[in-house]
N, C-alpha and C positions, 0 to 999 in steps of 0.2 A: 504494500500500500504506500504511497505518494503520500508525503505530507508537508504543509506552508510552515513557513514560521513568520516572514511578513511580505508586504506587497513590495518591500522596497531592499530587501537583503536577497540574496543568493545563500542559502543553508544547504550541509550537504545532506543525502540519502546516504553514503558511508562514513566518507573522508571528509572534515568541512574546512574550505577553506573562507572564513568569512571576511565583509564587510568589513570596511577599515575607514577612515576619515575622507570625508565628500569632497570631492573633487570640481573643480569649473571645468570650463569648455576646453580649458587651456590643455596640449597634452602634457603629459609628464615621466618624466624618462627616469625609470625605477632605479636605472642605476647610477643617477644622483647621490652622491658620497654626504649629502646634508643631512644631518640626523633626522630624521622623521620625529620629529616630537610635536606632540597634536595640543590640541587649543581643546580644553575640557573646561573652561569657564564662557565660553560663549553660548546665550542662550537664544531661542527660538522660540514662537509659537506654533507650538503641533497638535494634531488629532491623530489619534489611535484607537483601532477597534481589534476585535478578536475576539476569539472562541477557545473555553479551556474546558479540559475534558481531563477523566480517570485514568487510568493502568486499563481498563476496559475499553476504553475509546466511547466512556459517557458521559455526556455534559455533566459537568460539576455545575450545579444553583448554590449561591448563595459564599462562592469567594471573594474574599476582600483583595480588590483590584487596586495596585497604587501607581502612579505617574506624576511624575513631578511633586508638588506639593498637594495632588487632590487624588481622593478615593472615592472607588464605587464598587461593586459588587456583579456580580454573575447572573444574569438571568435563568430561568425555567431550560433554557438552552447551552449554558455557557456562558452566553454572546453579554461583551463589557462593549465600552466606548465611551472616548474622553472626545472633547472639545474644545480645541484654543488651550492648551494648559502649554505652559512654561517649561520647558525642559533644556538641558544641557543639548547642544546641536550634534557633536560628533559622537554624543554616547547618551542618548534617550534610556531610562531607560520603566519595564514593565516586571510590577513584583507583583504577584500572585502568593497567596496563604491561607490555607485554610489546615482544618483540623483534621492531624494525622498522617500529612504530606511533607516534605522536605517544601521548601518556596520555591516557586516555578518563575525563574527571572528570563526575561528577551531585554535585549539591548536593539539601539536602530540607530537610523542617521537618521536624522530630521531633519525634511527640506523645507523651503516655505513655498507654501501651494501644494502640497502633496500630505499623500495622510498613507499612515503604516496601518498595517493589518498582519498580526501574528496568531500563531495558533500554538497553546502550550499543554504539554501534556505531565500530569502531578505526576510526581515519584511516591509513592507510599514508603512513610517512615518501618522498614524491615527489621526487625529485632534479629540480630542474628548470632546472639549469645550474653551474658555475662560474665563480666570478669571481675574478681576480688580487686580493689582500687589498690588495696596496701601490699599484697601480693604479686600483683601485675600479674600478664598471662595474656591470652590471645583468643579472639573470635574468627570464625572462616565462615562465610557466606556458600549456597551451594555450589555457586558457580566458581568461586575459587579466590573472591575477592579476600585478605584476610587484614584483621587489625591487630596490633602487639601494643601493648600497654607495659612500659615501665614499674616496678614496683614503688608505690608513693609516689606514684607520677601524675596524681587527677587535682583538680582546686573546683570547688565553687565559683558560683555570679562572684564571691565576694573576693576571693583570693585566698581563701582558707582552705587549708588541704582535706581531703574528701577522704572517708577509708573502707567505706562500706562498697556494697556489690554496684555495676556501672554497666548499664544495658547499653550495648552499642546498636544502634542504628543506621542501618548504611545501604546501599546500592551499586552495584556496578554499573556503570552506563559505558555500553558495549558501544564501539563506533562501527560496527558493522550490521546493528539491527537498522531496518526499516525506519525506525519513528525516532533514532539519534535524536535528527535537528529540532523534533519538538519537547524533547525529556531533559537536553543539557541548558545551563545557564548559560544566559549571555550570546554572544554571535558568534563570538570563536578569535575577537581581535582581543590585541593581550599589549601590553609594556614588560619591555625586557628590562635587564638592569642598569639601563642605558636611561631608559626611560623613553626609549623608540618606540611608536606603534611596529605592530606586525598581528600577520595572519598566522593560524595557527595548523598544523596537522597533527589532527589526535590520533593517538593510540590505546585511549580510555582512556575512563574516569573516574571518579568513586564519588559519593556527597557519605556523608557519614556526621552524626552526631552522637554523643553523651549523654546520658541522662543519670541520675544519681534515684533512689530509692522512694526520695518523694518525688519525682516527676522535676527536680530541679535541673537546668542546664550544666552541662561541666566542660570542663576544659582540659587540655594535655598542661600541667605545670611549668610554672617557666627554670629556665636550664634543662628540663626533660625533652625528652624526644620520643613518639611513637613511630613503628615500623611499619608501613603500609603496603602491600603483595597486590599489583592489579593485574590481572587476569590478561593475557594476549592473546589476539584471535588467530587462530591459524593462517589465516590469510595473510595477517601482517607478521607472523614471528619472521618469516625471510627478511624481509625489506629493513624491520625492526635494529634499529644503532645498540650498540654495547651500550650506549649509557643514553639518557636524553631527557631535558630540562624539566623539571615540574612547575607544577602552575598552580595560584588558588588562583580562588575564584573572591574578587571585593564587591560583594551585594551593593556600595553603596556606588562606585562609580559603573558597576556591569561592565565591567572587563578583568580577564585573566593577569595575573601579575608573578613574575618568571622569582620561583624562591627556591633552590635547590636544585637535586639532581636526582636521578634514578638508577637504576642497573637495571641490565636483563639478566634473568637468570633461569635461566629452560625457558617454559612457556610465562616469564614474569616479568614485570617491571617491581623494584623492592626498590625504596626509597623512604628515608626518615621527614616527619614533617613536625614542629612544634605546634601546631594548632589545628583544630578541624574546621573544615568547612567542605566547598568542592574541590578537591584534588585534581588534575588533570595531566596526562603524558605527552607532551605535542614537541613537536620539530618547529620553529618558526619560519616561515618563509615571506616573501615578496610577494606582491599582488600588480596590477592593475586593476582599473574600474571598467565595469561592462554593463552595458545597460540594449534592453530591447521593448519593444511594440507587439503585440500581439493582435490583429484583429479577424475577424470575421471575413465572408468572400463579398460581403455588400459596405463593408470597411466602417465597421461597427466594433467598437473596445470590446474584448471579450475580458471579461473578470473573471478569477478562481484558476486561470489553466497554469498547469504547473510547466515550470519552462527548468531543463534538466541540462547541466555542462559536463562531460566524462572528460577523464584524460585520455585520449589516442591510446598512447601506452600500458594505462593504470585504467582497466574499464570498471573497478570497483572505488574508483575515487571521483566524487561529483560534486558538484555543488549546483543549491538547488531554490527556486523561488516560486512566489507564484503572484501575476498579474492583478493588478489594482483595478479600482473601476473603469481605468481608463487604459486597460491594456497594459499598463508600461510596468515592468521588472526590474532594476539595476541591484549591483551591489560589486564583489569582487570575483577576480578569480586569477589564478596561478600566471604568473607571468611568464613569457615567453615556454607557450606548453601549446600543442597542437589539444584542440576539444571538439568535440562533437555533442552539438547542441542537439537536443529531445522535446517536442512541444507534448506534451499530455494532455486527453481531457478533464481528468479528475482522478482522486484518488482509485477509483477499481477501474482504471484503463490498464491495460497490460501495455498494447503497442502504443508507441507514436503515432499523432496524428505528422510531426515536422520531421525530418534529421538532416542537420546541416553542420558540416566541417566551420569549426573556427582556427583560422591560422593562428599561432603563436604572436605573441606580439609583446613590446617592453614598451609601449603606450598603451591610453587608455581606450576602449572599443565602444563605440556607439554604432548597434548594426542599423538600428532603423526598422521601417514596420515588416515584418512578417505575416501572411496571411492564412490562415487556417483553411482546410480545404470544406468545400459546400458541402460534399456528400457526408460531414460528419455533424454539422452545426444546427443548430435549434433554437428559433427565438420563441422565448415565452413571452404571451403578452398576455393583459388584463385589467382590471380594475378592481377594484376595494370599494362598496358603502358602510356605510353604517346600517344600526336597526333602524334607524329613520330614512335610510335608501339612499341618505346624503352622501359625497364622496370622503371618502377618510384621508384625510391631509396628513395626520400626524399617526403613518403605519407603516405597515411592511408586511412581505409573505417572505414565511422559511421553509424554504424546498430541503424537504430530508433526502438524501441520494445516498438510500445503502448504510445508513446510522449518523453519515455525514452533514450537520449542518451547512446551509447558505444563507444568506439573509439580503433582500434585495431590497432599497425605501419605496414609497410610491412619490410620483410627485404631488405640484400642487392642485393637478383636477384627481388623484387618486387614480391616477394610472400610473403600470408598471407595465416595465418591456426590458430586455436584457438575454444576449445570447450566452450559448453553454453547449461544449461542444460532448458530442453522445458519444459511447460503447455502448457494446452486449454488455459491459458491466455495469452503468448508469443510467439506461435511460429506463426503467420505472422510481418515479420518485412521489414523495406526498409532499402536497404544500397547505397552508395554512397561511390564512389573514387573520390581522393583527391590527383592530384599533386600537393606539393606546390611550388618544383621551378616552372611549368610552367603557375602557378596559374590557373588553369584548373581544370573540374571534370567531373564526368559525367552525366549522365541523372539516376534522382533514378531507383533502380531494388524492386520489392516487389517481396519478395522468403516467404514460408513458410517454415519455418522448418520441418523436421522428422529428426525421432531418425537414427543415421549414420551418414554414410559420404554425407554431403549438399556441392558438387563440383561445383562452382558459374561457372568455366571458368577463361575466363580475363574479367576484368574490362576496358575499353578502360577513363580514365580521360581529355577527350577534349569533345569540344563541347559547352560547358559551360564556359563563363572565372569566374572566382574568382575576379578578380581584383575588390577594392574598391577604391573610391576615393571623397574628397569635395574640390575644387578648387572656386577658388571667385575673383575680384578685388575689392575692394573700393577706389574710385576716382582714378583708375586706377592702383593702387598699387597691384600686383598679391602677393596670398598667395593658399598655397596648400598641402594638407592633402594625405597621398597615406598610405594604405595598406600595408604588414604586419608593415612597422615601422613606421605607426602612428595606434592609433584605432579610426575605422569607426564605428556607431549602431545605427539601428531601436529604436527607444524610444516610447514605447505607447501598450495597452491592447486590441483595435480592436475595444472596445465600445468606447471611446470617440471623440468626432468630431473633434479631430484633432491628430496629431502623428507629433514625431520629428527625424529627421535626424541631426546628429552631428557626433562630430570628435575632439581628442585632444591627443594630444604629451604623449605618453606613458614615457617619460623621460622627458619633456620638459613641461612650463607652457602654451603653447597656446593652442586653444581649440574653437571652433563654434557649433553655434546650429542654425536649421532652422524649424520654427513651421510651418507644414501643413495643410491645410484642408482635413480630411478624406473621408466627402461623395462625391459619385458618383464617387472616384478616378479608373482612369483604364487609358490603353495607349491612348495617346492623349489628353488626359481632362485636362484642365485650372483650379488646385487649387489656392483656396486663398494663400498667406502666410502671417499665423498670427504675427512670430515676426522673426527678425532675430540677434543674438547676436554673439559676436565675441572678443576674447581678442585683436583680431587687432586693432578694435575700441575703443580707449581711451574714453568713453562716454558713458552715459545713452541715448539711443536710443529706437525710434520708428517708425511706418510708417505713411508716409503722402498716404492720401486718391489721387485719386481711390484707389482702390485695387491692392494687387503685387501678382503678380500671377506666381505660378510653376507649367509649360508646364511638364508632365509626358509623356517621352517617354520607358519607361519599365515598365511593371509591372508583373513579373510572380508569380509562387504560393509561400505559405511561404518556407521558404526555399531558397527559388530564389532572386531574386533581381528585385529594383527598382532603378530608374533612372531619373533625369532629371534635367530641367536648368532653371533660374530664374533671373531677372532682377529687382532686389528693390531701390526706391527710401526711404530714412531714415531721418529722422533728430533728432539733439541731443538736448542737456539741454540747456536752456536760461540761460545766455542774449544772446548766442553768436549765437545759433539754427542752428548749422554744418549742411551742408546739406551731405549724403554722399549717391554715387551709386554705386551698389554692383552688379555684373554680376557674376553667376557663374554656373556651373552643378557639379553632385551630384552622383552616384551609392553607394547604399549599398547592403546587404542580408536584405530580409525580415523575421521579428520574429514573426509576425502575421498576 
């Protein structure tokens, strides 16, 4: 499967060589002896949108999205977006977090006039052993990632040495799966110890975090060193150097930063690091800037198609993007290296719809428009009303292709149109209208594609409300969470026995969560409720027996929504044992 990370970077499918600082018209000849040292104080006004999804490939609802100095959250889809915010120009960058996930960071260029679109995929925080802090000792992952803990080698937030047991949490992120460019942080540009940009070629990864016995953060102590084993993939142990640089990763500026060394050792890279975060194995190299046009055969922006560069030599090394509203891709790629460009229709396309040789070059490339051929393209068109049959100005229809979100706007009569190019793997899709002033939608439509004109009609957006909501009292004390300006979200994978409904202050610190029981749930059924937590409640809290039980009066397909109301009895920490009663109902969308 094909996958973005934004409209305006080049990511790769194995090998990434990313994006690096924006270039003008001007060419620029890489092998310039002037340090590359980039300007990370100058700022722009940008917009950015995107889609974030699980280890499943399922819209996550309800994460806290940040950019620049402003937040917002995930819808029923995924789907975030910002507007005009403020951001650093040669390293923008996009932090995603939610509970239970490693942070899911994208870095970009931000041009003015142009808007990014990334697609990020969470890492699930992996428990993959403990180890005695005062002892030291070592955790292995299955896949062979491993971590070595010095004996008194752990501190607390505070800098206090830590002695008890230390759950490591971590991940390998392999550079040769499929979904790489949407699971690692950042784009893949890095400062060396020079403090030169460069591009990066990985050979893994790791993110890995500490945690100490109440759930507190830890750290590798300082003068200690931990020992870190990354996993090499057979494909790259040949090519793979005796030794080669390590990298973190800095959350705050979204770029890699060169701190050490590694060895190979059989199928490993082994190298000491003093702190955690994301670790990474990369070679740095040289880039040039590439940028292309994608259009239609009636010379119409195609958005969403993934535009794919291999090396000639190295045909498991690519780097990889995908088309904005308006057609256009840029970002970097490997200097002086013959490529063979790939235009794809969408993620489940197997073949090319394009393939065209790029020569080598030590300037920067601008090919210009490309055009997709007719026998593979499809424009959808349509309209949006309302329950009043008036047109929806403030909407959009999301075409599911295969599990894959789209999201297209209407304009301002409530008409849509926008091509999208088909496979035997894409073209049955559902779509759905979307008013959001009247918080309304409609009932899915499943259209197949064919090549032409696909004339949906209207869309009528009623029927369906939208609205979400988590309302409660304790001890009588009303509190209340509502849709679009707070976020609502489904929390849970469908396998396990229970799932959570929450809600918290997209600008604000409050926040609830209500744990379910899963089986036999449908309308009308009396679920357990396993916990119920709330910033309202100053207190460690639990339930007192019988059982508290949420009545399910909604339940439709995913997609849909659920709904219902609950009555808990709680009580808090001794000596004092607060009793508290909680009444409240619930509607969210369902994500599984």
């Amino acid at each position: 499967m094909h996958k973005q990370l934004t409209f305006k970077l080049l990511m790769p499918l194995f090998i990434l060589f990313a994006a690096v600082t924006f270039f003008s018209c001007k060419k620029d000849d890489v092998n310039n002896p002037t340090p590359n040292l980039p300007d990370l104080q100058s700022r722009v006004t940008s917009s950015v949108s995107g889609f974030v999804s699980d280890e499943n490939n399922l819209p996550v609802s309800g994460a806290t999205v940040k950019v620049g100095s402003s937040t917002s959250s995930t819808d029923e889809y995924g789907y975030f977006s910002f507007r005009n915010v403020q951001v650093v120009k040669n390293a923008a960058v996009v932090t995603v977090t939610h509970s239970g996930y490693f942070r899911g960071i994208r870095t970009y260029i931000a041009e003015a006039g142009k808007s990014a679109v990334v697609r990020i995929k969470l890492l699930p925080k992996t428990n993959i052993g403990s180890i005695d802090a005062a002892a030291g000792g070592s955790a292995t992952a299955a896949d062979g990632l491993k971590i070595e803990l010095p004996a008194s080698g752990v501190v607390d937030g505070s800098g206090a040495a830590y002695t008890g047991p230390v759950t490591v949490s971590a991940k390998w992120l392999n550079p040769a799966a499929d979904d790489f460019a949407q699971i690692m942080p950042g784009d893949l540009r890095a400062l060396n110890t020079s403090g030169e940009m460069r591009t990066l070629l990985s050979y893994g990864m790791a993110a890995v975090e500490l945690t100490g016995s109440g759930g507190q953060a830890l750290q590798v102590a300082p003068g200690k060193k931990s020992t870190v084993s990354f996993p090499l993939p057979s494909t790259l142990q040949g090519p793979a150097p005796a030794t080669i640089p390590l990298w973190h990763f800095d959350e705050e500026k979204g770029l890699w930063i060169e701190e050490g060394s590694a060895t190979k050792v059989g199928d490993k890279y082994v190298g000491e690091v003093n702190h955690f975060s994301f670790w990474n194995c990369d070679v740095p190299a040289n880039y040039v800037q590439f940028n292309v046009i994608v259009h239609d055969d009636n010379g119409n922006p195609v958005p969403w198609a993934v535009v794919r560069l291999t090396m000639v030599n190295s045909p498991f090394t690519a780097t990889h993007g995908i088309t904005d509203s308006s057609g256009y891709v840029n970002g970097a790629i490997p200097a002086n290296t013959d490529l063979i460009m790939t235009v794809f229709g969408g993620y489940n396309c197997g073949a090319p719809l394009i393939t065209q040789t790029i020569p080598g070059s030590n300037t920067n490339i601008s090919l210009g428009t490309v055009t997709l051929p007719a026998a593979n393209m499809a424009t959808v068109s349509g309209t949006i009303t309302n329950c009043a049959m008036q047109p929806v100005t403030d909407g959009y229809v999301i075409m599911n292709v295969s599990g894959i979100p789209y999201r297209y706007p209407v304009d301002n009569s409530g008409a849509f149109s926008f091509s999208f190019p088909i496979c035997a793997g894409n073209s049955t899709v559902t779509i759905i209208a979307e008013d959001i002033a009247g918080s309304q939608q409609s009932t899915p439509v499943t259209h197949t594609l064919t090549t032409g004109a696909n004339a949906l009609g209207n869309l009528q957006a009623c029927g369906v409300t939208t609205s979400q909501f988590m309302t409660y009292t304790v001890n009588g004390n009303p509190y209340t969470f509502t849709a679009p300006g707070d976020s609502l979200y489904m929390s849970g994978n469908g396998t396990n026995n229970m799932f959570v409904v929450g809600a918290f202050q997209v600008t604000g610190n409050r926040w609830a969560q209500l744990a379910i029981e899963r089986n036999g749930i449908g309308v009308g059924t009396a679920q357990e409720a396993y916990y119920f937590q709330s910033s309202d409640i100053n207190d460690s809290t639990r339930m007192i027996s019988p059982p508290n039980i949420v009545n399910i009066t909604e339940y439709g397909n995913v997609g849909e929504f659920i709904s219902g109301n609950y009555n808990l009895i709680l009580t808090g920490e001794p000596p004092t044992n607060q009793t508290y009663t909680v009444n409240g109902s619930f509607r969210v969308r369902r994500t599984w």
